[in-house]
N, CA, C and O atoms as CSV, one atom per row, in Angstrom:
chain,resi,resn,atom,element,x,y,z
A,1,UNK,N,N,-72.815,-125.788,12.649
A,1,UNK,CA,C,-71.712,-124.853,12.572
A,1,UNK,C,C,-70.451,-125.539,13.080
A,1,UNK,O,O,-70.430,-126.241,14.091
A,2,UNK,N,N,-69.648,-125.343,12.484
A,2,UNK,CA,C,-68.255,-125.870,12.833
A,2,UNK,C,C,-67.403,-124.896,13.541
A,2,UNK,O,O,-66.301,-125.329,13.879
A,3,UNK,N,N,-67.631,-123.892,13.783
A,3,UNK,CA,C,-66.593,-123.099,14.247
A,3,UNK,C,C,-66.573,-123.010,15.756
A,3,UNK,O,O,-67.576,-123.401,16.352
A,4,UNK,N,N,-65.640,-122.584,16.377
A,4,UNK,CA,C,-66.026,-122.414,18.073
A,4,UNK,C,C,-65.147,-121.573,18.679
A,4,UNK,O,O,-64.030,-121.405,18.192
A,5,UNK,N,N,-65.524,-120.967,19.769
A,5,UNK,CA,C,-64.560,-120.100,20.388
A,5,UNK,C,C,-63.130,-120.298,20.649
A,5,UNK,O,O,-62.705,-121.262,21.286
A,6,UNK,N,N,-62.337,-119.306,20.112
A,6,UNK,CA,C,-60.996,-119.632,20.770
A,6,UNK,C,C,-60.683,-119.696,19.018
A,6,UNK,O,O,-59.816,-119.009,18.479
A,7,UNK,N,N,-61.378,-120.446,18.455
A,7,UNK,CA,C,-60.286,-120.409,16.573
A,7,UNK,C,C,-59.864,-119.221,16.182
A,7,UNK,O,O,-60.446,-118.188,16.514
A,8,UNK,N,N,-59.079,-119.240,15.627
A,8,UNK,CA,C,-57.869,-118.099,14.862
A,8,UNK,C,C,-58.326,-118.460,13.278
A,8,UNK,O,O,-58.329,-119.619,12.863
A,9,UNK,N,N,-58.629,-117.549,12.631
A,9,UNK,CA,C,-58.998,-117.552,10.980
A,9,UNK,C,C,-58.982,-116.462,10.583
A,9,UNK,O,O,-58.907,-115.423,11.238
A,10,UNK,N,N,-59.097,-116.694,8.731
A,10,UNK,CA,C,-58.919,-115.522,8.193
A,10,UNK,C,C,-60.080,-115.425,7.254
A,10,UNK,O,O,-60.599,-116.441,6.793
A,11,UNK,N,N,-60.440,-114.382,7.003
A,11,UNK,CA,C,-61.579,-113.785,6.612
A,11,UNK,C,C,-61.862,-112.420,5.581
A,11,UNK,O,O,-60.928,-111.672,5.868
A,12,UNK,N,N,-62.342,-112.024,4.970
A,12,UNK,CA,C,-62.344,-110.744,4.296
A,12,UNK,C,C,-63.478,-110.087,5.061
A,12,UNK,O,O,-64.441,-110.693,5.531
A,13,UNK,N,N,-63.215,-108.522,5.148
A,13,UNK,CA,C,-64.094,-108.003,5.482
A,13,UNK,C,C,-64.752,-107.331,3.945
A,13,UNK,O,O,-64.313,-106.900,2.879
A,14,UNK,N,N,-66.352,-107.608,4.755
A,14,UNK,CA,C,-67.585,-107.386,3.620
A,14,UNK,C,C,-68.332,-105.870,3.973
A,14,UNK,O,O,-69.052,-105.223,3.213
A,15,UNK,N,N,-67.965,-105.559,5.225
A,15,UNK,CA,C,-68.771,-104.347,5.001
A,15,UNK,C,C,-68.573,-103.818,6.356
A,15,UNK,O,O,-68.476,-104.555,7.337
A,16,UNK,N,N,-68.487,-101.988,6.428
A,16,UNK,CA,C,-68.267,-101.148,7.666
A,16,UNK,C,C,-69.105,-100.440,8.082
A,16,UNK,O,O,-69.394,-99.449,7.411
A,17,UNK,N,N,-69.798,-100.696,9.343
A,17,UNK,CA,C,-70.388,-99.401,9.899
A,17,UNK,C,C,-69.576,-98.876,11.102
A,17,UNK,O,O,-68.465,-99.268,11.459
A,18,UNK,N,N,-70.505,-97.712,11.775
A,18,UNK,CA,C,-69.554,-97.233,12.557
A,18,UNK,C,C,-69.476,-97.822,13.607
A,18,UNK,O,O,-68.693,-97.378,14.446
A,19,UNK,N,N,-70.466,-99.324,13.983
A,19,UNK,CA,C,-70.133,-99.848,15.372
A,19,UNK,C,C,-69.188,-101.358,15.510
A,19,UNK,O,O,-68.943,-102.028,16.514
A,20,UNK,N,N,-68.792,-101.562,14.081
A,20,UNK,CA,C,-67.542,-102.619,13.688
A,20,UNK,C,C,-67.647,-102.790,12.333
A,20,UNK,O,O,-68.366,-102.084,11.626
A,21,UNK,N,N,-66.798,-103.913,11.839
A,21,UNK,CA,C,-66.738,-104.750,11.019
A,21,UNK,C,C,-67.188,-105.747,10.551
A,21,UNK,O,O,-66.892,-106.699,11.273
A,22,UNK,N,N,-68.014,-106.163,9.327
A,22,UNK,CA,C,-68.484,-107.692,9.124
A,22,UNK,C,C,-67.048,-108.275,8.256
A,22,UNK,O,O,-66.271,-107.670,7.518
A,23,UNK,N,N,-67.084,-109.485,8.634
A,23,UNK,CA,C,-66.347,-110.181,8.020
A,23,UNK,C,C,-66.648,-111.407,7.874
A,23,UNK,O,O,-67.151,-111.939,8.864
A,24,UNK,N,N,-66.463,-112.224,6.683
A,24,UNK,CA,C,-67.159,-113.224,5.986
A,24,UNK,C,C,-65.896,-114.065,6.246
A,24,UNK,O,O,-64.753,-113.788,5.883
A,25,UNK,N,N,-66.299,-115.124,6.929
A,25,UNK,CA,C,-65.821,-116.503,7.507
A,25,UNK,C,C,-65.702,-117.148,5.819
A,25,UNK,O,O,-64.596,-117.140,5.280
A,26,UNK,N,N,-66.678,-117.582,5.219
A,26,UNK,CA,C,-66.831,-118.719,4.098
A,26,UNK,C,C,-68.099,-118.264,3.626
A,26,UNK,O,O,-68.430,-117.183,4.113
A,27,UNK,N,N,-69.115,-118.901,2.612
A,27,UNK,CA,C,-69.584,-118.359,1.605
A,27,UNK,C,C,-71.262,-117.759,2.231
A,27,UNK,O,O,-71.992,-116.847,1.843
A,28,UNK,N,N,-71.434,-119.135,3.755
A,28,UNK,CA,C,-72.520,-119.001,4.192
A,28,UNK,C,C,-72.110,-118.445,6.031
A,28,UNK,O,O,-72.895,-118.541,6.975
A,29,UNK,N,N,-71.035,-118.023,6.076
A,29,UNK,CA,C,-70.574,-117.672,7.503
A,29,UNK,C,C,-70.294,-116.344,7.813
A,29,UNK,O,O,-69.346,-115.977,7.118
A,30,UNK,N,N,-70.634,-115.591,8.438
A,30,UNK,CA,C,-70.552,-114.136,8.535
A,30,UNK,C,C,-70.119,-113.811,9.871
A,30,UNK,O,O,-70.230,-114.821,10.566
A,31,UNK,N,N,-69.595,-112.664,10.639
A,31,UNK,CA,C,-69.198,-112.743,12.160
A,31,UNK,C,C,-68.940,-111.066,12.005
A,31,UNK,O,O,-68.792,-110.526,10.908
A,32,UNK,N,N,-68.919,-110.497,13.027
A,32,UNK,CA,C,-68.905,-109.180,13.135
A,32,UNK,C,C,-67.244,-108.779,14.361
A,32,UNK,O,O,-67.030,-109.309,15.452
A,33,UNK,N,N,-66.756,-108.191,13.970
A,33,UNK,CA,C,-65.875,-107.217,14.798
A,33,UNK,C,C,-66.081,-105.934,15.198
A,33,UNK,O,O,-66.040,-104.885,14.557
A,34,UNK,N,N,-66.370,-106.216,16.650
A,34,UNK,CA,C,-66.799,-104.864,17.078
A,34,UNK,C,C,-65.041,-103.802,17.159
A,34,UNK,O,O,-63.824,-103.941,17.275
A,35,UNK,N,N,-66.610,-102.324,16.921
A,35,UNK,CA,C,-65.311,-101.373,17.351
A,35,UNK,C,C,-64.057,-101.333,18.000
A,35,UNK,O,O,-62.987,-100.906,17.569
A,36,UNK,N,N,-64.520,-102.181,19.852
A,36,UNK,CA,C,-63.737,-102.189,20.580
A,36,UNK,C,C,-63.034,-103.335,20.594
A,36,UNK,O,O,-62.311,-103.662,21.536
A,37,UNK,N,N,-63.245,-104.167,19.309
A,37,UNK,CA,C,-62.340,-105.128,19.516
A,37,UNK,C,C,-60.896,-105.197,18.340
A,37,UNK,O,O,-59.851,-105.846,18.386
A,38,UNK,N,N,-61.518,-104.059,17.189
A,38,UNK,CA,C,-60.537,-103.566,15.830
A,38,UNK,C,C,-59.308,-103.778,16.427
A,38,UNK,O,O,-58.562,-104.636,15.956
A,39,UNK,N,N,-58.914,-102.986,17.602
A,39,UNK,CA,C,-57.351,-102.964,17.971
A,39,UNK,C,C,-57.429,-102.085,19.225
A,39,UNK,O,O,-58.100,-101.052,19.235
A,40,UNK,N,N,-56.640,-102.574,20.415
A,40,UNK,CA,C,-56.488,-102.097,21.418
A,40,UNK,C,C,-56.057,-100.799,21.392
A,40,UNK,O,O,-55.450,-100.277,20.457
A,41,UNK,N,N,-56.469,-100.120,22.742
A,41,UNK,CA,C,-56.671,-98.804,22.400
A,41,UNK,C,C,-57.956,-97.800,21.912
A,41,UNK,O,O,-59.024,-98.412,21.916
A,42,UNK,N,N,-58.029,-96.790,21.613
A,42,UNK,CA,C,-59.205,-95.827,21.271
A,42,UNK,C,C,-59.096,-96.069,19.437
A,42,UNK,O,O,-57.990,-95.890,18.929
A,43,UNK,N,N,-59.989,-96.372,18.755
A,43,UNK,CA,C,-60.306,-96.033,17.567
A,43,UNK,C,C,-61.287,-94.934,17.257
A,43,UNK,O,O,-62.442,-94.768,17.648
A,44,UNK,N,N,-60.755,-94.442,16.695
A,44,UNK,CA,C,-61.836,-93.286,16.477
A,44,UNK,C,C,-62.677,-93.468,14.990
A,44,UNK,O,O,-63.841,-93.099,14.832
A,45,UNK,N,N,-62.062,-93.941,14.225
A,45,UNK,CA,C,-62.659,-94.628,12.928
A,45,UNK,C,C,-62.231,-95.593,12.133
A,45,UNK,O,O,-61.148,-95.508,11.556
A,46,UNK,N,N,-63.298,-96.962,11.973
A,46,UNK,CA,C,-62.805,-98.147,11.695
A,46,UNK,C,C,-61.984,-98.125,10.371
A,46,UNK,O,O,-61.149,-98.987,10.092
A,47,UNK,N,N,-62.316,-96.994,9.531
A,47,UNK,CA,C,-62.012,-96.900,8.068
A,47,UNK,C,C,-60.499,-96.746,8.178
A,47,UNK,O,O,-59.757,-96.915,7.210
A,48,UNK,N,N,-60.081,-96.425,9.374
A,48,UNK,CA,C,-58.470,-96.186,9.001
A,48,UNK,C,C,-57.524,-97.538,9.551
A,48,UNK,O,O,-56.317,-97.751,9.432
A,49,UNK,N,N,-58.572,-98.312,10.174
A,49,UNK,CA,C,-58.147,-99.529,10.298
A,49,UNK,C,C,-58.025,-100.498,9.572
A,49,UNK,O,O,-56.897,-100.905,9.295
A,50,UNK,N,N,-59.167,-101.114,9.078
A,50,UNK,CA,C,-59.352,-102.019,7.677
A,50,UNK,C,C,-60.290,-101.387,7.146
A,50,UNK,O,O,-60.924,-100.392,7.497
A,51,UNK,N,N,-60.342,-102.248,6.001
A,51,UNK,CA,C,-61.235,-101.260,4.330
A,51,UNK,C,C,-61.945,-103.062,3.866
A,51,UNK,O,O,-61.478,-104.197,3.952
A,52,UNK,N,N,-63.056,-102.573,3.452
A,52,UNK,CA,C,-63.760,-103.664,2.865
A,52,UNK,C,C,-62.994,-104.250,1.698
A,52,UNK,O,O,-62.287,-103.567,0.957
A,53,UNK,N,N,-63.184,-105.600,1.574
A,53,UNK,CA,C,-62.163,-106.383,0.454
A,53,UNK,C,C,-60.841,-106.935,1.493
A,53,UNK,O,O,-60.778,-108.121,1.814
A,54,UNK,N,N,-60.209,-106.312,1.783
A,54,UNK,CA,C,-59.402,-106.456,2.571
A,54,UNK,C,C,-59.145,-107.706,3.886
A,54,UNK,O,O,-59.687,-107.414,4.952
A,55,UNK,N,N,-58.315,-109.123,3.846
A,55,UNK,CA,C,-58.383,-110.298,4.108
A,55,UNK,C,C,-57.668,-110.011,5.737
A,55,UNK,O,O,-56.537,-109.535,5.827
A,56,UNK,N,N,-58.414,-110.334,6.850
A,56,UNK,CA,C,-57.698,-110.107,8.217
A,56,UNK,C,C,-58.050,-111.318,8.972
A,56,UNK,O,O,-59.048,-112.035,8.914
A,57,UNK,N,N,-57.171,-111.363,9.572
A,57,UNK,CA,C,-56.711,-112.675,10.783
A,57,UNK,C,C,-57.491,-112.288,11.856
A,57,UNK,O,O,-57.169,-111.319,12.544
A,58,UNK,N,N,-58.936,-113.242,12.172
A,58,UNK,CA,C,-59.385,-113.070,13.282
A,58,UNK,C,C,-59.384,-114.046,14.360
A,58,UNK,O,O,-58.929,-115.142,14.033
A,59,UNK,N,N,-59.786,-113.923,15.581
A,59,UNK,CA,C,-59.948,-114.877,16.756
A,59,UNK,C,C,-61.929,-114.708,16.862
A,59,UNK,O,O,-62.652,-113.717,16.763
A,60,UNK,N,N,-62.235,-116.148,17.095
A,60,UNK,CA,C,-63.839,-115.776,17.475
A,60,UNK,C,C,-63.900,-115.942,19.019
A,60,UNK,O,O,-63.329,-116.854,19.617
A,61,UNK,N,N,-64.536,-115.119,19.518
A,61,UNK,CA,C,-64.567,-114.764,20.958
A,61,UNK,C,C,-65.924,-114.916,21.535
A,61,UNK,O,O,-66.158,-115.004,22.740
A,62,UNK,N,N,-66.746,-114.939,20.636
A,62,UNK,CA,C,-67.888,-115.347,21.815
A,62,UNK,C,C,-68.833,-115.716,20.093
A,62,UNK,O,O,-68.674,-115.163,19.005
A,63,UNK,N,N,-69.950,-117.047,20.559
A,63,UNK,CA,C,-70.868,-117.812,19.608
A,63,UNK,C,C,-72.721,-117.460,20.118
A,63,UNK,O,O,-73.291,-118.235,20.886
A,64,UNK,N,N,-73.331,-116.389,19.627
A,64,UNK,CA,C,-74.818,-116.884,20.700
A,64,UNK,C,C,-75.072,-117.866,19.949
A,64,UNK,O,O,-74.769,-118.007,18.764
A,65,UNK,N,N,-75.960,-118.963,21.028
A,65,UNK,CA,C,-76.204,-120.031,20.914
A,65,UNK,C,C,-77.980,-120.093,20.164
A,65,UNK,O,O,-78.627,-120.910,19.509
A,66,UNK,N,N,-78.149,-119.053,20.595
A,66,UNK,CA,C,-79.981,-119.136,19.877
A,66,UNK,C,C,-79.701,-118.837,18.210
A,66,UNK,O,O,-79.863,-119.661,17.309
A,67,UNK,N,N,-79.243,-117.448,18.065
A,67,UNK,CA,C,-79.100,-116.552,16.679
A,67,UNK,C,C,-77.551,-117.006,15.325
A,67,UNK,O,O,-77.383,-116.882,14.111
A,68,UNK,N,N,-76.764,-117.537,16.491
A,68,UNK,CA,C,-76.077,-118.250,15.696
A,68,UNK,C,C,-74.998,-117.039,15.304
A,68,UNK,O,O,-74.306,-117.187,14.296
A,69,UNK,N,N,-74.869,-115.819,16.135
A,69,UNK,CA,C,-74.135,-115.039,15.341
A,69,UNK,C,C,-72.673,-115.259,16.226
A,69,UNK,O,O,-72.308,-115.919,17.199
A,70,UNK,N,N,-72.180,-114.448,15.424
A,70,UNK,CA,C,-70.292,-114.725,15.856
A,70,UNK,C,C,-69.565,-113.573,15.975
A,70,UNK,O,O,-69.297,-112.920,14.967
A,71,UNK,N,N,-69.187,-113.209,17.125
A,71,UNK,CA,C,-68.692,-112.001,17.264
A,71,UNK,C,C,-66.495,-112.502,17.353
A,71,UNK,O,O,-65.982,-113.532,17.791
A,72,UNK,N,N,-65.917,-111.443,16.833
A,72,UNK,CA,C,-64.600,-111.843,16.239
A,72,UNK,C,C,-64.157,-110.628,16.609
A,72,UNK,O,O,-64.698,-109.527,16.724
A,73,UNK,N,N,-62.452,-111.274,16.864
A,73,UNK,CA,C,-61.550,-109.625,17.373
A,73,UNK,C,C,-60.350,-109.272,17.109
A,73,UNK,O,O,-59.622,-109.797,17.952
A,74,UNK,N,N,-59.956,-108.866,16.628
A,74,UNK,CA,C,-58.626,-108.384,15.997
A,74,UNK,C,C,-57.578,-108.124,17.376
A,74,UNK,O,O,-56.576,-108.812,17.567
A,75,UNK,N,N,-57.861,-107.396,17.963
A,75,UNK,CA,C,-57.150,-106.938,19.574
A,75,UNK,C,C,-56.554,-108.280,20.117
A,75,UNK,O,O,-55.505,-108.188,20.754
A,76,UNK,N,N,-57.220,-109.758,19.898
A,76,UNK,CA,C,-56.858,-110.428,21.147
A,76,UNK,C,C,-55.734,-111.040,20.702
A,76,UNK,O,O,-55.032,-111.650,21.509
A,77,UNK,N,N,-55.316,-110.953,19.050
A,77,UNK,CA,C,-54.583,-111.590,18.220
A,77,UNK,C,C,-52.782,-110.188,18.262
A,77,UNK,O,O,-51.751,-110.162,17.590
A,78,UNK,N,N,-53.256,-109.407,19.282
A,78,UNK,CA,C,-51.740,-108.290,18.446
A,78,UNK,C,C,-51.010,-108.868,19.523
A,78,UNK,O,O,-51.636,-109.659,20.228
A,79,UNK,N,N,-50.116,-108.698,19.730
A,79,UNK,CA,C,-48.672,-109.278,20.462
A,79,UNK,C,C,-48.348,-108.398,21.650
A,79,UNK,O,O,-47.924,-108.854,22.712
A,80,UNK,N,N,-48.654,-106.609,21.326
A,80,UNK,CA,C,-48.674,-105.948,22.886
A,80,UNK,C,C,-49.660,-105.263,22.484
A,80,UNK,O,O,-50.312,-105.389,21.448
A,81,UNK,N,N,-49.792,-104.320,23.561
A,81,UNK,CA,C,-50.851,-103.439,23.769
A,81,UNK,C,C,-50.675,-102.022,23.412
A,81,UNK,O,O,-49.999,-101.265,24.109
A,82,UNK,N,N,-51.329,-101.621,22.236
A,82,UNK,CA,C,-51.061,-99.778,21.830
A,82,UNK,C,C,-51.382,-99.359,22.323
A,82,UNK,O,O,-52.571,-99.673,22.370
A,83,UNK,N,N,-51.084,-98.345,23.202
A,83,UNK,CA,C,-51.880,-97.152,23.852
A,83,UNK,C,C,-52.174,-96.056,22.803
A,83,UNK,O,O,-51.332,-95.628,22.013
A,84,UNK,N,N,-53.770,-95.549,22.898
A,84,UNK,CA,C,-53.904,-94.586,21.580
A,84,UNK,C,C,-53.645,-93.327,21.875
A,84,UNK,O,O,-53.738,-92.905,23.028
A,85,UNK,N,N,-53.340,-92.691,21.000
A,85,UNK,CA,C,-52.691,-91.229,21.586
A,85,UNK,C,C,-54.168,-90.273,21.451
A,85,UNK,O,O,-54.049,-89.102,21.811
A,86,UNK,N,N,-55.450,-90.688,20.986
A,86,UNK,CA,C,-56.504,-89.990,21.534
A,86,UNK,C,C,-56.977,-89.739,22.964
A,86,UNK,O,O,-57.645,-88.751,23.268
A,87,UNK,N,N,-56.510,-90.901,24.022
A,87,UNK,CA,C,-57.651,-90.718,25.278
A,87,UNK,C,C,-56.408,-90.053,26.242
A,87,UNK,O,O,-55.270,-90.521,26.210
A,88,UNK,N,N,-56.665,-89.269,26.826
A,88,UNK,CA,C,-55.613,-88.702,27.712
A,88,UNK,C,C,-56.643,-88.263,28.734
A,88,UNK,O,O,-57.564,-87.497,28.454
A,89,UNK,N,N,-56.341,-89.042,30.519
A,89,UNK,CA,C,-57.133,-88.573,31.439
A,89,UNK,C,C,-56.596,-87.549,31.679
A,89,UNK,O,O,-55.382,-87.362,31.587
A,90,UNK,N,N,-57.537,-86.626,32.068
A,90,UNK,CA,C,-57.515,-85.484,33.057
A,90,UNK,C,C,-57.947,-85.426,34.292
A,90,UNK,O,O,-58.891,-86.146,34.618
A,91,UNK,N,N,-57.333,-84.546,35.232
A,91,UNK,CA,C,-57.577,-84.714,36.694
A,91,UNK,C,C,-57.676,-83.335,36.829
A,91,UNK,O,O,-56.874,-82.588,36.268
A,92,UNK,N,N,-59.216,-82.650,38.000
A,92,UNK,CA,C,-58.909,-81.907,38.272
A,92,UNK,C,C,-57.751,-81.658,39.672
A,92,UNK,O,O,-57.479,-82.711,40.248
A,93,UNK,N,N,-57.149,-80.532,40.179
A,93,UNK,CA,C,-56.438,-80.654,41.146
A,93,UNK,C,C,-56.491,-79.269,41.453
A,93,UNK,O,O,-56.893,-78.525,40.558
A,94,UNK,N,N,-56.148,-78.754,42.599
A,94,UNK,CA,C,-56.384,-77.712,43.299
A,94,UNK,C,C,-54.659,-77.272,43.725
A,94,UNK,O,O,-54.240,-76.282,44.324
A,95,UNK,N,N,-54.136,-78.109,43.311
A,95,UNK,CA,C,-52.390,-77.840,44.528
A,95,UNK,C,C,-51.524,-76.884,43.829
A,95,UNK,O,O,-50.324,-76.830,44.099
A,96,UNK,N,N,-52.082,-76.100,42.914
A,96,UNK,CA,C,-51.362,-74.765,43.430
A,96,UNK,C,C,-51.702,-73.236,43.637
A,96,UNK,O,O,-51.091,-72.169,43.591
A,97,UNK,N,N,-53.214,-73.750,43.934
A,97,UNK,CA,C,-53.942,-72.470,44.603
A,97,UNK,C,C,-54.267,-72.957,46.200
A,97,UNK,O,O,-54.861,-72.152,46.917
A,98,UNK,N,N,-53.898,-74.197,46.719
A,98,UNK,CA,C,-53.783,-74.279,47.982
A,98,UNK,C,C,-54.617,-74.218,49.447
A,98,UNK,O,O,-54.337,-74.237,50.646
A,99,UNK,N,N,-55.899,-74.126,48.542
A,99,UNK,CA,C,-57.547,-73.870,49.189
A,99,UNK,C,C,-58.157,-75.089,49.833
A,99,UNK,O,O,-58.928,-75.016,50.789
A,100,UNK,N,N,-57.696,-76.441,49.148
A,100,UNK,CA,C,-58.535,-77.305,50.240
A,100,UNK,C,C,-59.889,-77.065,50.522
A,100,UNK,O,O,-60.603,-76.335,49.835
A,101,UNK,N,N,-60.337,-77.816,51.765
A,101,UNK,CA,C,-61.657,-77.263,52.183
A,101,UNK,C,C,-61.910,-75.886,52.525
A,101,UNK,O,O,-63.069,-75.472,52.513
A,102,UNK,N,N,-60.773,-75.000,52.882
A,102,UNK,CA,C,-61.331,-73.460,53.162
A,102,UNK,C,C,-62.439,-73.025,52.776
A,102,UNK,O,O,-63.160,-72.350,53.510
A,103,UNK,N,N,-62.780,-73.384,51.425
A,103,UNK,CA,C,-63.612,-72.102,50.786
A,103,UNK,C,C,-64.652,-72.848,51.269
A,103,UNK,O,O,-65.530,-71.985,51.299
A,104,UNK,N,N,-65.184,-73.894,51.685
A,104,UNK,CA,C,-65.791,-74.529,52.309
A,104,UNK,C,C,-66.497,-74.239,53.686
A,104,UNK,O,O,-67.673,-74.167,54.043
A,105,UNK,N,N,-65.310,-74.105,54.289
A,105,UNK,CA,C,-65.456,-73.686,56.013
A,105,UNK,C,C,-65.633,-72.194,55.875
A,105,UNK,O,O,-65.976,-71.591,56.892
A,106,UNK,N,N,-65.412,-71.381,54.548
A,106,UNK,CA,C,-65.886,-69.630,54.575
A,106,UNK,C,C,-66.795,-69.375,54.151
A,106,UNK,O,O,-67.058,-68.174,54.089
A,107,UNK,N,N,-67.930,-70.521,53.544
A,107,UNK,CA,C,-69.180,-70.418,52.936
A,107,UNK,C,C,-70.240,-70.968,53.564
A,107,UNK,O,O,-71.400,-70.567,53.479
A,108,UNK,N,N,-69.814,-71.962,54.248
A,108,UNK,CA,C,-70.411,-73.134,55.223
A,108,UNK,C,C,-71.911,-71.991,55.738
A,108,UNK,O,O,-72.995,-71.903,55.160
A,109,UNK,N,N,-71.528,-71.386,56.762
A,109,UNK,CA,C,-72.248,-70.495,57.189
A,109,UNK,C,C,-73.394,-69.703,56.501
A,109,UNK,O,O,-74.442,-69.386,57.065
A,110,UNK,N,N,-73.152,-69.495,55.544
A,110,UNK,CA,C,-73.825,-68.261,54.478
A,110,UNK,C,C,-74.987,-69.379,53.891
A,110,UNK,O,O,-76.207,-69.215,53.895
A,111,UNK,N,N,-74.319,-70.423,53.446
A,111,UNK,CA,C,-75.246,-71.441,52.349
A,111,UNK,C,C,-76.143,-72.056,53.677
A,111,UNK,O,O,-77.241,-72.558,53.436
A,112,UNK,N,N,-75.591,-71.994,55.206
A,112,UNK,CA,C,-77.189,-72.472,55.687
A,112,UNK,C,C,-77.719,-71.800,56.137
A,112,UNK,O,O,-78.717,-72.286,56.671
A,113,UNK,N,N,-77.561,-70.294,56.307
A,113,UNK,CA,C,-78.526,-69.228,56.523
A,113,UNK,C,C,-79.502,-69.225,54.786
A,113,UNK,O,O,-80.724,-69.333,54.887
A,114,UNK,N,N,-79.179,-69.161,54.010
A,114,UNK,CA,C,-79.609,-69.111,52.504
A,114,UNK,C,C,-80.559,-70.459,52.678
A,114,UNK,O,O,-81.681,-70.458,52.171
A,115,UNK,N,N,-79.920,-71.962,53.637
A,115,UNK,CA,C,-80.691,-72.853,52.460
A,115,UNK,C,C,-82.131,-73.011,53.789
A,115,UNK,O,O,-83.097,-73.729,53.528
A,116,UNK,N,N,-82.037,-72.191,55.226
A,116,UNK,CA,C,-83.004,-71.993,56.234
A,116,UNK,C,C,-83.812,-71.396,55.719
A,116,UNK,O,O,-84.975,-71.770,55.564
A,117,UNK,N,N,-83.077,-69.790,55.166
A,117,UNK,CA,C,-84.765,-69.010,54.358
A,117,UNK,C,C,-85.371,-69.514,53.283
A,117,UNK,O,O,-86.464,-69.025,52.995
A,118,UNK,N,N,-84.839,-70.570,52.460
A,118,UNK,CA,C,-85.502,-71.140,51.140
A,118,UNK,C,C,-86.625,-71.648,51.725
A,118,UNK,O,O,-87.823,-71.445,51.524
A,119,UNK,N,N,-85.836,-72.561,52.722
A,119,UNK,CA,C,-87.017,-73.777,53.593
A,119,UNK,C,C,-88.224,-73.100,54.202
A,119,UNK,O,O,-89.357,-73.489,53.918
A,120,UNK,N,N,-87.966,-71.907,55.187
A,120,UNK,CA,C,-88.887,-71.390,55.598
A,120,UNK,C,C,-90.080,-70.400,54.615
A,120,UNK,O,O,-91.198,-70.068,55.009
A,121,UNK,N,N,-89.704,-70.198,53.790
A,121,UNK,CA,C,-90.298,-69.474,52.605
A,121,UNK,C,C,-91.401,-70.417,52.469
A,121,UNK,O,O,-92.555,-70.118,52.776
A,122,UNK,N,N,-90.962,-71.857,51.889
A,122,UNK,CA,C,-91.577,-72.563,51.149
A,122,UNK,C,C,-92.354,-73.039,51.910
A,122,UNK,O,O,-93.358,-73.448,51.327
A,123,UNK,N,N,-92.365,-73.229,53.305
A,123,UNK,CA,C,-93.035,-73.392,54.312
A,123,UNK,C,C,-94.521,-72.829,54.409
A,123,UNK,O,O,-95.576,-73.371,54.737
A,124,UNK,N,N,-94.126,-71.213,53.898
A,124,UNK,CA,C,-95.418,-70.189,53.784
A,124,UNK,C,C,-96.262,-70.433,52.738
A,124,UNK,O,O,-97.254,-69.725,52.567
């Protein structure tokens, strides 16, 4: 094999599932683009990224050495970084009902009278 990590080439992609891209190096060379490597950011489906037939500029990023396969990435080749407008964290937060541990220190009591009689029950 002639190829090695770190080359920049171009390739057609041959075929899509939903966990990347194959794309055909040359007639006997094949290499896969994973999902997370299509394009920085959240993809939610490769089909709206590239389409089979379709000739894309890859980087190869990692070679296994037993199987011979070639994993390739579109992401390491873009110039900045997209943020996708699918992933948006959420946080829960409590600050404007203002409770803190209270409800804590007003239950405290109750849940170990409750979790004494479970114990002693099970005891019997």
């Amino acid at each position: 094999m002639t190829y090695k990590i770190g080359d920049i080439l171009e390739g057609t992609v041959t075929g899509i599932q939903t966990y990347g891209a194959f794309v055909s190096l040359d007639n006997q060379t094949q290499g896969l683009i994973h999902i997370s490597e299509i394009q920085s950011g959240f993809t939610k489906d490769i089909q709206d990224v590239v389409q089979i037939g379709e000739r894309v500029q890859v980087q190869i990023i990692d070679i296994d050495e037993y199987t011979q396969k070639i994993s390739l990435s579109r992401r390491t080749l873009e110039k900045q970084f997209v943020r996708s407008p699918y992933h948006r964290k959420r946080y829960f937060t409590d600050k404007n009902q203002q409770i803190g541990f209270r409800s804590i220190e007003k239950n405290l009591s109750k849940w170990m009278d409750e979790a004494i009689d479970t114990l002693s029950k099970s005891k019997t």
